[in-house]
C-alpha positions as CSV (number, residue, x, y, z in Angstrom):
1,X,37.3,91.5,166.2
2,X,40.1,90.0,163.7
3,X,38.9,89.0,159.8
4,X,40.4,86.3,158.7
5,X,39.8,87.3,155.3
6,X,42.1,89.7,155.3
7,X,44.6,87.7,156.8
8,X,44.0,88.8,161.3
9,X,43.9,86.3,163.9
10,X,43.0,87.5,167.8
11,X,45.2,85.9,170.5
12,X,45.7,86.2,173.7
13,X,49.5,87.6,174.9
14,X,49.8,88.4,178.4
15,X,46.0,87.9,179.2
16,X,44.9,90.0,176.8
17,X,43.8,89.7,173.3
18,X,45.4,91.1,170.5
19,X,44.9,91.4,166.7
20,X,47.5,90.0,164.5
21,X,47.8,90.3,160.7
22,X,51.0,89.7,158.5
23,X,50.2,93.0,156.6
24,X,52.6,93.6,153.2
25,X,54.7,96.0,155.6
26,X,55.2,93.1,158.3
27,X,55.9,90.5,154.9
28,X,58.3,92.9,154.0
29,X,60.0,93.4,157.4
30,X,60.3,89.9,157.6
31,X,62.0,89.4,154.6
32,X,64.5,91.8,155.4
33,X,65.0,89.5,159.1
34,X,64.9,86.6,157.9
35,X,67.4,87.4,154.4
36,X,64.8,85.9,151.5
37,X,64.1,88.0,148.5
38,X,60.5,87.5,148.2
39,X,57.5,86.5,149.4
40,X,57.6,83.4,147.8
41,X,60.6,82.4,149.6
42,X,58.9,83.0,153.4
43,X,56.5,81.4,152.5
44,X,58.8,78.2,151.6
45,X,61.3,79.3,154.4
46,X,57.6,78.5,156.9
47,X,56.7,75.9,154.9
48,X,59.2,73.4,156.0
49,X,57.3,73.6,159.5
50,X,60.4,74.2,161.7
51,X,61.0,77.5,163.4
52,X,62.9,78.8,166.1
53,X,61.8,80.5,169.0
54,X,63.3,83.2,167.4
55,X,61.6,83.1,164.6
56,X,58.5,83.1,166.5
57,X,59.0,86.2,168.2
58,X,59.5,87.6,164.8
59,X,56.3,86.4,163.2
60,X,54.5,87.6,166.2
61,X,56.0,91.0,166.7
62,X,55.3,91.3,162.8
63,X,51.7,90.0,163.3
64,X,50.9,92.6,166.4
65,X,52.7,95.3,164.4
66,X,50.4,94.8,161.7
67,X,47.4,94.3,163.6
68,X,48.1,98.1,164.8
69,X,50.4,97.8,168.2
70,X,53.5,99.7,168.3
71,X,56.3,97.1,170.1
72,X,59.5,95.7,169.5
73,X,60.6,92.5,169.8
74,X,62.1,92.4,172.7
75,X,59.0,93.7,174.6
76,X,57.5,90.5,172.9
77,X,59.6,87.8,174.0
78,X,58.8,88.5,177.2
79,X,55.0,87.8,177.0
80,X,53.2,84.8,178.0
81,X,50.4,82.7,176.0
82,X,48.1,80.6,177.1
83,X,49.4,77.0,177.0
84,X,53.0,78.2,177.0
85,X,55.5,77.1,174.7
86,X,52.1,75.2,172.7
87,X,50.4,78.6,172.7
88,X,53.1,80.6,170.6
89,X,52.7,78.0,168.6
90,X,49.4,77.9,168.1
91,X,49.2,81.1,167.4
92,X,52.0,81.0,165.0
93,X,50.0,78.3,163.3
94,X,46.7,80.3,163.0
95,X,48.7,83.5,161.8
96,X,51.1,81.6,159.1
97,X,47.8,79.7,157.8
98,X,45.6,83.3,157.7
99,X,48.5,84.8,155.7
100,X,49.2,81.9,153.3
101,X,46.5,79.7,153.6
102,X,47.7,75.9,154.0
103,X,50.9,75.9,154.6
104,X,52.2,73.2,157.2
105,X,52.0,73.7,160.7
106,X,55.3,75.3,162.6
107,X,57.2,73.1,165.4
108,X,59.3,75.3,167.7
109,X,62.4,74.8,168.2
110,X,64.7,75.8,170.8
111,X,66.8,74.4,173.5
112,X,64.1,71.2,173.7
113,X,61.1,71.2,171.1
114,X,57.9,71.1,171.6
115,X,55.1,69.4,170.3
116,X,51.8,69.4,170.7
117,X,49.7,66.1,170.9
118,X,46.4,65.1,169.3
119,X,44.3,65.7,172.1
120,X,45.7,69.6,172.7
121,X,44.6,70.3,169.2
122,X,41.4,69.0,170.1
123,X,41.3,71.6,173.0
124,X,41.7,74.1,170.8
125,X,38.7,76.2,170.6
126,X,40.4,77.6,166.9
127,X,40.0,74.7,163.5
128,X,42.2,73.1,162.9
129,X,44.4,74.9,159.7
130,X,46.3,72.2,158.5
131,X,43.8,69.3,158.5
132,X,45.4,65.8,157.7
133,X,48.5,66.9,159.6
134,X,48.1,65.3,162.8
């Protein structure tokens, strides 16, 4: 079971559940990916709450390699969430907000964006990280 206070979120990949945490190993991995010189600045880069798909697939292959799972990205960006597009997000949003507390929520963007409406979030069986945001 994940502890959000040390910074792990559970989600679900490919129907089944998976710990996630954005340990200092997986920070400093995605510095290196992403180019910024510190934590300060991923923190900033994630704060503007708009990331790519590929940036997702980074966060999350980061997330499940600190949670414990050996796998690359590429393995990862070929899973499925629950809720599709929404659910990366989501769990984007839950792992972001674990690691840095109340930073914005992420919008995906790709090739068309997605967004997810007021009554998704209040599907989601998860609080709501970011409240005021909606």
């Amino acid at each position: 079971m994940a502890n959000l206070h040390r910074g792990e979120i559970e989600a679900i990949l490919d129907g089944r559940t998976h710990r996630l945490c954005l340990t200092l190993g997986a920070l400093a991995e995605l510095e290196a990916a992403f180019g910024d010189e510190d934590m300060l600045a991923l923190a900033e880069r994630f704060g503007r709450g708009r990331l790519s798909a590929r940036d997702a697939t980074r966060l999350i292959s980061a997330g499940l390699r600190g949670g414990g799972l050996d796998i690359a990205d590429d393995v990862v960006t070929r899973m499925q969430a629950d809720g599709g597009a929404s659910g990366f997000v989501d769990i984007v949003s839950r792992l972001l907000a674990a690691t840095f507390g109340s930073a914005p929520a992420p919008k995906a963007t790709s090739t068309a964006d997605t967004k997810i409406t007021a009554a998704a979030r209040e599907e989601r069986r998860s609080p709501d990280p970011f409240p005021g945001t909606r």
